[in-house]
Each structure stands twice: as structure tokens, then as C-alpha cells.
C-alpha positions in Angstrom: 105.2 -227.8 140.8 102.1 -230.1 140.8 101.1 -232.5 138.5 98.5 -234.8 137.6 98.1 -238.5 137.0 94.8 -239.6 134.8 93.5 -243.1 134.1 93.6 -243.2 130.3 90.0 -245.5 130.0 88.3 -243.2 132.3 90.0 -239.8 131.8 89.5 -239.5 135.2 91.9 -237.6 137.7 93.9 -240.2 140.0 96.2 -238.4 142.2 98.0 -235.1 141.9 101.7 -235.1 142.5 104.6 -232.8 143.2 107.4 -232.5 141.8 110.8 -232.4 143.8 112.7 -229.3 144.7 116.5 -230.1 143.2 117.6 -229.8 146.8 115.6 -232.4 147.7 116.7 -234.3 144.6 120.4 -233.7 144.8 120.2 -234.8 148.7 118.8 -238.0 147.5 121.6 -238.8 144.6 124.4 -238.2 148.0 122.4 -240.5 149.9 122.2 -243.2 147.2 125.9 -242.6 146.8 126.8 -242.7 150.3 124.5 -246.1 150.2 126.7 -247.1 147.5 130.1 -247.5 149.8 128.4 -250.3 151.5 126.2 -252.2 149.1 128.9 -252.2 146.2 131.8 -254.3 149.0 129.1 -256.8 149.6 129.8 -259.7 147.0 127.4 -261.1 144.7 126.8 -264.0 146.7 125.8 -261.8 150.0 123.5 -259.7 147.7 122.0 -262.7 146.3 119.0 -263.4 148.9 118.1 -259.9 148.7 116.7 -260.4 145.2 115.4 -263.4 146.3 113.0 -261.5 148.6 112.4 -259.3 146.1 110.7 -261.8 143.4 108.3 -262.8 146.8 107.7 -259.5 147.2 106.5 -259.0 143.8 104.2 -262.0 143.5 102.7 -261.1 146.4 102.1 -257.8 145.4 101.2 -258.4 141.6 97.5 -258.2 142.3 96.9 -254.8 143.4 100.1 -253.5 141.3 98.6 -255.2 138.4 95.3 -252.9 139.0 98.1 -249.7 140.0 99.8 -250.6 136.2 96.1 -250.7 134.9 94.9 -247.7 136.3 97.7 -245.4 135.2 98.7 -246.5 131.8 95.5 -248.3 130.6 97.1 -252.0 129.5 94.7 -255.3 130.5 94.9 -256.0 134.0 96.1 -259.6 132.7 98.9 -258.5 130.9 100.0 -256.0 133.9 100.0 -259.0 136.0 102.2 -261.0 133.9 104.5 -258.1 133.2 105.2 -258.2 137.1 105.2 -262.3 137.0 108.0 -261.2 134.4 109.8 -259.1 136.8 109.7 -261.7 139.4 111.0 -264.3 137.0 114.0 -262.4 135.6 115.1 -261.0 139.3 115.3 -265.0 139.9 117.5 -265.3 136.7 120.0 -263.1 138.1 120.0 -264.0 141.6 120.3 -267.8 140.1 123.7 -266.5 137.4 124.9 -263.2 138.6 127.6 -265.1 140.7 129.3 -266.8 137.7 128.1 -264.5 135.3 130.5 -261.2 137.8 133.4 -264.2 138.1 136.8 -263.1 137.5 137.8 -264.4 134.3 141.9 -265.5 133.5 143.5 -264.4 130.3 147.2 -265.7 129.1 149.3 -262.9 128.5 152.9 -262.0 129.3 153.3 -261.7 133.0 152.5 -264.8 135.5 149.6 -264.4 135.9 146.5 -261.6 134.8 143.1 -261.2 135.6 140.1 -259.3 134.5 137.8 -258.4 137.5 133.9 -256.9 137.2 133.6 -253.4 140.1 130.5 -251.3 140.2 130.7 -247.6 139.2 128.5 -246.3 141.7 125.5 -244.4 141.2 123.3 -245.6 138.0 120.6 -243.0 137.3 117.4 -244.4 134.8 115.0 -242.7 133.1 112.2 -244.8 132.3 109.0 -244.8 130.0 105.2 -245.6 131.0 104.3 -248.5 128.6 106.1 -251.2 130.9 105.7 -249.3 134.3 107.7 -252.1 136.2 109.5 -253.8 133.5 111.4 -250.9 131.8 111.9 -250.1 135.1 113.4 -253.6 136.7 114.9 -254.7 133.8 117.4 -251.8 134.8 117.8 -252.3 138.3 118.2 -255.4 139.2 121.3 -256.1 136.8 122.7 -252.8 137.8 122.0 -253.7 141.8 123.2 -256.9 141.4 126.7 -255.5 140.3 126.9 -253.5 143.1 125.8 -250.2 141.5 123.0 -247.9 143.8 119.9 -246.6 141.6 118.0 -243.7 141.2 114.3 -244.2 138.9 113.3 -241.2 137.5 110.0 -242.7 135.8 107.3 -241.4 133.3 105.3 -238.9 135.4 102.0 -240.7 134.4 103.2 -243.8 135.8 104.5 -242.5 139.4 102.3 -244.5 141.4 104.2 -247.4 139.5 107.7 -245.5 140.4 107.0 -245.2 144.1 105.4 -248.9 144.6 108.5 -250.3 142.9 110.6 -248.2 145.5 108.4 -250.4 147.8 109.2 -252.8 146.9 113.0 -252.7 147.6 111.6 -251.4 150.7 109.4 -254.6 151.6 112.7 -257.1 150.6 114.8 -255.6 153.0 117.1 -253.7 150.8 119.5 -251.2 152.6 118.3 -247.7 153.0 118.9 -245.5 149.5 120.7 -248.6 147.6 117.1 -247.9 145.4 115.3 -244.5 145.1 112.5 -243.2 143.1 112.8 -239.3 142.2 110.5 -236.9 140.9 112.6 -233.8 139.1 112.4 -231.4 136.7 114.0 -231.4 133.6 116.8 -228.8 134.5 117.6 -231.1 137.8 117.5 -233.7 135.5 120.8 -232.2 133.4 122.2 -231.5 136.7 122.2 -234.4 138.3 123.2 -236.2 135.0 126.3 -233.7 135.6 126.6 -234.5 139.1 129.5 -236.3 140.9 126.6 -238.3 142.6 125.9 -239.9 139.4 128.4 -242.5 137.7 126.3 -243.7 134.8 122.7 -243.1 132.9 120.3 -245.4 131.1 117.3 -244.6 129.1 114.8 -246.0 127.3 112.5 -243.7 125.6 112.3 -241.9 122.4 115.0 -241.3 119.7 115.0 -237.8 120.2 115.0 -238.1 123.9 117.5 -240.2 123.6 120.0 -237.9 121.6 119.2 -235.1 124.5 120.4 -237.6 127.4 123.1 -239.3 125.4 124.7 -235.4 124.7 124.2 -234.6 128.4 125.9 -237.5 129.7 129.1 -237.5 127.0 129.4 -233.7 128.3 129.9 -235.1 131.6 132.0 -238.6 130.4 129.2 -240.9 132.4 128.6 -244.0 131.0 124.8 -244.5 129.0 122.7 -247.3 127.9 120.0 -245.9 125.5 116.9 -248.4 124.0 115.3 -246.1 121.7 112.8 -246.7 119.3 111.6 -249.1 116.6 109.8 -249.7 113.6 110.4 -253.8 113.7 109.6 -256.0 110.8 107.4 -258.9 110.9 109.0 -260.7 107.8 106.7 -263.5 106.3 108.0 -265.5 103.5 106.0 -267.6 101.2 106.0 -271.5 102.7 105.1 -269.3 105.9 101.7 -271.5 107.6 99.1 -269.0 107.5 97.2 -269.3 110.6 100.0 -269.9 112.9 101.9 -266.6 110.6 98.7 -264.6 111.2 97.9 -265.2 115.1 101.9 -264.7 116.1 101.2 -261.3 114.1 98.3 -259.8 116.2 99.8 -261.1 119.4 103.1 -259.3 118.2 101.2 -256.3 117.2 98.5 -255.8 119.9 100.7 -256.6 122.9 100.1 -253.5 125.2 97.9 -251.8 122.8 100.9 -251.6 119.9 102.3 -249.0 122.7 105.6 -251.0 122.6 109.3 -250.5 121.3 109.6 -254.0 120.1 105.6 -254.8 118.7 105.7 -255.8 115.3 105.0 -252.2 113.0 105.9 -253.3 109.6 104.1 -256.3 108.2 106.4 -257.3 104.9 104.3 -260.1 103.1 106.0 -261.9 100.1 103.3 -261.8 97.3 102.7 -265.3 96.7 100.7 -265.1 100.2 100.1 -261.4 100.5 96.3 -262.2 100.5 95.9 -265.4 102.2 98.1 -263.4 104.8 95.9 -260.6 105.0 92.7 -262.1 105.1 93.2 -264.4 108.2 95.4 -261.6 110.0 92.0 -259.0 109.6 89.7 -261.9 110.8 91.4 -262.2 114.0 92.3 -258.6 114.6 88.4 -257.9 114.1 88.0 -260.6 116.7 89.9 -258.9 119.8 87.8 -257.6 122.4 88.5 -254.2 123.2 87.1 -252.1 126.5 87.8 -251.5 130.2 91.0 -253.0 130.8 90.6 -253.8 134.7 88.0 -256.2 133.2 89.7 -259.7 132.7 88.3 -260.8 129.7 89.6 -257.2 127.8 92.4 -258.4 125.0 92.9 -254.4 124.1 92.9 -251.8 126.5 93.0 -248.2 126.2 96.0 -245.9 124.6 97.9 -243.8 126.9 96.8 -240.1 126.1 94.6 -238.1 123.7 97.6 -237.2 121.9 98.6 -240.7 121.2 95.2 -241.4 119.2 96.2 -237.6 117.4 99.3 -239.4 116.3 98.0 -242.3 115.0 95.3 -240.4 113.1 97.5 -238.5 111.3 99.7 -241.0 110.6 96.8 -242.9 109.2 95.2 -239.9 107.4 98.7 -239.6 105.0 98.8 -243.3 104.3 95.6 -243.2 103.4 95.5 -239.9 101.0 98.5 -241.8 99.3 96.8 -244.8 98.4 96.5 -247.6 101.5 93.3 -248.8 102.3 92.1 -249.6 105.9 90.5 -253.1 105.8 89.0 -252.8 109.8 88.9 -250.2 112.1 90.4 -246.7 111.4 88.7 -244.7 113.9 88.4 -243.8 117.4 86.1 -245.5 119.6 83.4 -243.4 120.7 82.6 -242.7 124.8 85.0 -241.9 127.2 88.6 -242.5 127.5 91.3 -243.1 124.6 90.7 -246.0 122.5 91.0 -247.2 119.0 90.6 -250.5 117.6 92.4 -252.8 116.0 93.7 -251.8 112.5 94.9 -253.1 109.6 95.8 -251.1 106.4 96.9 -252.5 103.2 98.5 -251.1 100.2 100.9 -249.4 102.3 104.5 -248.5 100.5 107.7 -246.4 101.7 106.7 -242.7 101.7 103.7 -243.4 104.0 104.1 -242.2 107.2 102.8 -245.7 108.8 105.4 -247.4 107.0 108.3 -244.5 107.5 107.9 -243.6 111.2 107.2 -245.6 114.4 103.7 -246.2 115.1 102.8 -246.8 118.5 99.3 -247.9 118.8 97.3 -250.7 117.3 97.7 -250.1 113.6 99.3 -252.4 111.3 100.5 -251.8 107.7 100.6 -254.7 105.3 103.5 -254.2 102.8 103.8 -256.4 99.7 107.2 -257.7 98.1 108.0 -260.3 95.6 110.9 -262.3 97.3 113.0 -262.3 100.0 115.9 -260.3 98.8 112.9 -256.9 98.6 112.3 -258.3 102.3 115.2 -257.8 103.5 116.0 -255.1 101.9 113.1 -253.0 103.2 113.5 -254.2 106.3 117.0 -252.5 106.5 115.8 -249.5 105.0 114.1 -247.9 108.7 116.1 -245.8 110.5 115.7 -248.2 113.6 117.2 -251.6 114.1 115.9 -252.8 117.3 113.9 -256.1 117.1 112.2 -257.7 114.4 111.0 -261.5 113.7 110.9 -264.1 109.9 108.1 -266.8 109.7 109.5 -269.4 107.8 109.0 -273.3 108.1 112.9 -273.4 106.8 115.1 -272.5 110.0 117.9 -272.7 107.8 116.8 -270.2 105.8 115.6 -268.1 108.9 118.5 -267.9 110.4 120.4 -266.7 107.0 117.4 -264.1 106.6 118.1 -263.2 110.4 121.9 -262.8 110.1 121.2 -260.0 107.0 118.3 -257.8 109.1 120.2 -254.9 110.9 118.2 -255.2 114.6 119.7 -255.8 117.8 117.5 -259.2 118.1 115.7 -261.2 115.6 113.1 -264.0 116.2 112.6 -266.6 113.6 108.3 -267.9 114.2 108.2 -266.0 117.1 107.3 -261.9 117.7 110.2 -260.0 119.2 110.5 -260.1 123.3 112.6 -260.1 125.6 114.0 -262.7 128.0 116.7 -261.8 130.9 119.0 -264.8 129.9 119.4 -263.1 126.2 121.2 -259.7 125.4 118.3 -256.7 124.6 119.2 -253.4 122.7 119.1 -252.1 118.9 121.6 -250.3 116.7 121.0 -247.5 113.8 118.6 -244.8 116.0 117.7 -247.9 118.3 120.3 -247.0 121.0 123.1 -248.2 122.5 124.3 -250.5 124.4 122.8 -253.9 126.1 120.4 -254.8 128.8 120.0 -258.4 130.2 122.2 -261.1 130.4 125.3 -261.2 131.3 125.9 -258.3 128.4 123.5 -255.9 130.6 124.8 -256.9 133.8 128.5 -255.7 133.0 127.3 -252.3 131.2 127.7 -250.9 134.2 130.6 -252.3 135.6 134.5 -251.2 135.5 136.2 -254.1 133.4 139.3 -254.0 135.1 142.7 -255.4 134.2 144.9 -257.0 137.2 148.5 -258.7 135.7 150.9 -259.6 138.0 154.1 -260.3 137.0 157.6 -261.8 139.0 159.4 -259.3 141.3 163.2 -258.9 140.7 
């Protein structure tokens, strides 16, 4: 089967694709597994200046990647080259830690002497989204490589130009044949390889209800799974928040790729007191972005992915707006080709509204209005997701206590949500499961095994 990928600001036809036959597919996962055998008795320290290579490889790449990113998915060519920079960086953070990160560790028990050791399972396959081509992506592999695991990338089929240069990229830093593979299946190879003895574990990040389908096929076959799902994260601003500082962390944390991210900002919960200082610097600067062709450099929006991602947003928008909110700036598609929409900011926004109930993931933000912290909180808690989410405070103390009560796998106190390999990553409540980065990520797939030894005779 052939398929087509279309730059989003153009609407123009890149490259047409084919999809892989399963034989082809399930040859693959044997090599990667065969692969496996060797790269998983190498120890972390021999696998170490392979990763090394790899964060050359990707600086020296990031320019024309940066463009490939662009091209395919539609964020600024500036923040597609500091997503690879990213890459780079946090491949460095494990080549630097991995080593005493994977150590044996010593636990007093009952026998002389017992030990708990970190093996690779094998085979890790990923399935990976289009609105971080090479992070999502990365973020993945290198912790699972640098257990010892092989990979298979099955990637977004908009982005697999991205898939294919990141297999490159292994390629380029001298990486042993198969220990990385990019694959192009179906969805009924997909379930079959999932069940596949080839296959020791899955991760996924993607949508909640994609993440329910892989998380069923993978307990059917007993194979380990690391889901990041979706999120609705709370921007939490309390009254002795500073307003202009408060306001520009907010459109950073909501514009970043568009709004097209799991962790951007979505729900903007504004204590009264400020509710209009708030809103009136925050629609200043959001009227201020620059939106168009995102291979130009000075471009601080770019396009959305897809015609039916500006169809989502509308409709979201549309029901807020027969309920009651009011859009302060923007609201509508931009006119001429490709698939934008501005910058948006709708107030009078409540539970009920679909901008306020469901993930919204494009460049529209909802201002909701409580009277103290306690409401906050407690409609902070009351999504369905819990992945991320960030309170602006000039009190740490109290930041940190709001922080400990907001049911998200990370919280940021006066800083948007993000993610940084040396901290764990993941949500809870339809959010996922499981961790990625840090040492957390690096042993989710990993055997933990037990070794005691005790006297003989």
C-alpha cells in the first residue's frame, strides 16, 4: 500500500511511501533480535562511545533535519533545530550516567550476600507520534539502547522522512547492523508483531484511546509497555503571581509547537483577584506572535499538522462559545494555503465546555476563573489526565504544597511543563503508564533481577 507525505504550510505532496509487506516486517523484528544477542553482552561502558557519536551525528545533521522536521510536520524551523540540539544533549546525559545509573546495587538480607542486577529484555518495539519527529522518538531509544535492548520505530506516517533519517543516524555513528530499525507496517502487522516472540516489550506515546488498543494487545501477549498518553495540563496562577513574567511563561507554554503538544499548557486556572490583569497582558502578547511559513526563521507559530486538526479545534471552539466563553483574539482560520490558525485566547470558559473538558491540541487557550486556591486545585484534579502541569507563585513554599496536591506525573512551579532526560517523564489517570528518562526510564525496560548467595553446607 502507498501513502503520502504532505507539508502542512504548503499542502503540497512531498514524497509517496510504501508501506511494508509483514514479511518484510517480521524479517526485520528476527534481525533486530538476532542483533540483540550481541549488543545486549556488550556492557554499558563499551556501548558508551557509540552514543557519543551519535550526539555528533546529530549536530551535524540538525540543519537539514531541522528543514526535514519542518517540512513534514509544519513546526518553526528554529524550534525543529533545538528539538534535535535536545536530542543531542540528552543522548550525552546518558552516555555521561548510564554506567552508574545500570550499577548493581547491594541489599542486606538473610544470606551472605544479595544483589540486584539491571539485564535487557531484548527487542523494544515503539510507536511514536509526529509532533516531536526526533524527540518522541529518541527519548525512547537511547535509554532503551543504552540498556542493552534492540529497537524497532514504527513512527507517525506523516513524519517517515523523520523515521528513516533517525535510522541514519544510528547508521552514521557506527551502530551495529539492526541494533536500530525503522519499520513501516500496517496496523494488523502491527498486532502481530506486538504478539511476536521477536518483540520483548512496547512503548507508546500517542493518544488515550490508542493507548488502551496497544496496552490490551501487549497484556494479551504479557510484553512489557510504557504508554505517555494525553493531557489537558493546568497552568495554575495564584494571586501574588507577577503578571508579566505569569503571562509570557503562559504563551511560551501554550504555543510551543503550535499547542500540538502533550505537555503545553491547555487549562489556564486564574485566581480572581488577577483574573483580568492576567488576561489582558497574556492576549497582548499572544496577538503579538508572528505566525507564517515556518522554514522562515523569524516565524514564532507555524502551521497545524492537518486539515482535520483545525476541524477539531473549531468545533471545540464553536461549543465553548454557544455556552457562553468569549474569544478575546483570533478564533478563525487563517486564510490562503496550508493549515493555520492563530493564536487564541477565550475567556469565560467553565467545565462543560469542550475546551475546558477535552484536550486541545492547537493554539487555543481557555481562561478559567476561580476564587482561591483550594477551587484551583480542585479543578485541576478534576481532568481525566494527570500528565504535566505548572503553579506561578512568588511563594515556593506554597508551590511546592500546591504541587504535592495536583494529580500529574510532573509539576513545575514558575516554569511551563518540559521535559529534561535527568528527571523522570510520564502521567497517571488516562496519562499512561510508566516512566521515560532518567534513571526511572532507563530500567523500564530492564529485567530487575535478584542474585542472593548464601554459605554452602
Amino acid at each position: 500500500m502507498e501513502f503520502r507525505t504532505v507539508n502542512p504550510a504548503t499542502g503540497e505532496v512531498i514524497r509517496t511511501w510504501r508501506t511494508m509487506a509483514s514479511d518484510e516486517v517480521m524479517q526485520t523484528a528476527r534481525r533486530a533480535r538476532d542483533a540483540f544477542n550481541q549488543w545486549g553482552d556488550l556492557s554499558v561502558e563499551e556501548r558508551v562511545p557509540y552514543f557519543q557519536r551519535l550526539a555528533k551525528v546529530l549536530r551535524d545533521n540538525a540543519e537539514q533535519w531541522a528543514v526535514l522536521v519542518t517540512t513534514e510536520m509544519g513546526k518553526p524551523v528554529t524550534e525543529a533545530k533545538a528539538e534535535i540540539e535536545k536530542c543531542a544533549w540528552m543522548t550525552e546525559v546518558y552516555a555521561a550516567n548510564a554506567a552508574a545509573w545500570l550499577a548493581d546495587e547491594k541489599v542486606v538480607a538473610d544470606g551472605l550476600e544479595h544483589i540486584v542486577t539491571f539485564q535487557p529484555l531484548g527487542v523494544i518495539f515503539s510507536i511514536m507520534p509526529w509532533n516531536y519527529p526526533f524527540w518522541q522518538a529518541l527519548r525512547f531509544a537511547v535509554p532503551g539502547l543504552m540498556a542493552g535492548n534492540t529497537s524497532l520505530l514504527k513512527h507517525a506516517s506523516n513524519v517517515t522522512g523523520c523515521a528513516f533519517a533517525i535510522e541514519d543516524a544510528f547508521v552514521q555513528a557506527g551502530f551495529p547492523d539492526n541494533v536500530f530499525r525503522t519499520i513501516v507496517p500496517d496496523y494488523e502487522t502491527v498486532s502481530a508483531l506486538i504478539a511476536s516472540d521477536n518483540v520483548q516489550g512496547v512503548s507508546l506515546t500517542g493518544s488515550t484511546q490508542v493507548g488502551r488498543h496497544i496496552g490490551s494487545e501487549a497484556g494479551r501477549s504479557l510484553k512489557k509497555v510504557v504508554l505517555e498518553l494525553g493531557g489537558s495540563d493546568p497552568f495554575i496562577i495564584l494571586e501574588d503571581a507577577e503578571i508579566d513574567f505569569t503571562a509570557r511563561g503562559a504563551v511560551t507554554g501554550r504555543m510551543v509547537t503550535a499547542g500540538q503538544s502533550c505537555i503545553a499548557s491547555k487549562r489556564f486556572i486564574v485566581v480572581e483577584k488577577i483574573v483580568d490583569a492576567f488576561t489582558r497582558r497574556f492576549t497582548e502578547l499572544m496577538k503579538e506572535l508572528k505566525v507564517g511559513d515556518p522554514l522562515n526563521q523569524t516565524t514564532q507559530v507555524g502551521s497545524l499538522v492537518n486539515e482535520a486538526a483545525i476541524s477539531e479545534l473549531e468545533g471545540q471552539l464553536a461549543q465553548s462559545v454557544s455556552l457562553g466563553a468569549r474569544v478575546l483574539c483570533g478564533g478563525e482560520r487563517l486564510p490562503g494555503r496550508g493549515f493555520f490558525f492563530p493564536p487564541t485566547v477565550v475567556t469565560n470558559t467553565r467545565p462543560g465546555m469542550r475546551l475546558v473538558d477535552e484536550e486541545v491540541f492547537g493554539p487555543i487557550a481557555p481562561i478559567i476563573t476561580v476564587k482561591d486556591e483550594a477551587e484551583a486545585i480542585s479543578l485541576a484534579n478534576s481532568s481525566e489526565f494527570g500528565l504535566g502541569g505548572s503553579v506561578w507563585t512568588r511563594d515556593l513554599a506554597r508551590g511546592v504544597r500546591v504541587a504535592r496536591q495536583v494529580e500529574s506525573g510532573t509539576l513545575f512551579v514558575n516554569s511551563i511543563t518540559k521535559s529534561d532526560p535527568r528527571m523522570p517523564f510520564g502521567g497517571v489517570k488516562n496519562s499512561g503508564l510508566g516512566r521515560e528518562l532518567s534513571h526511572y526510564g532507563l530500567k523500564e525496560f530492564v529485567n530487575v533481577k535478584g542474585i542472593s548467595l548464601y554459605k554452602h553446607g
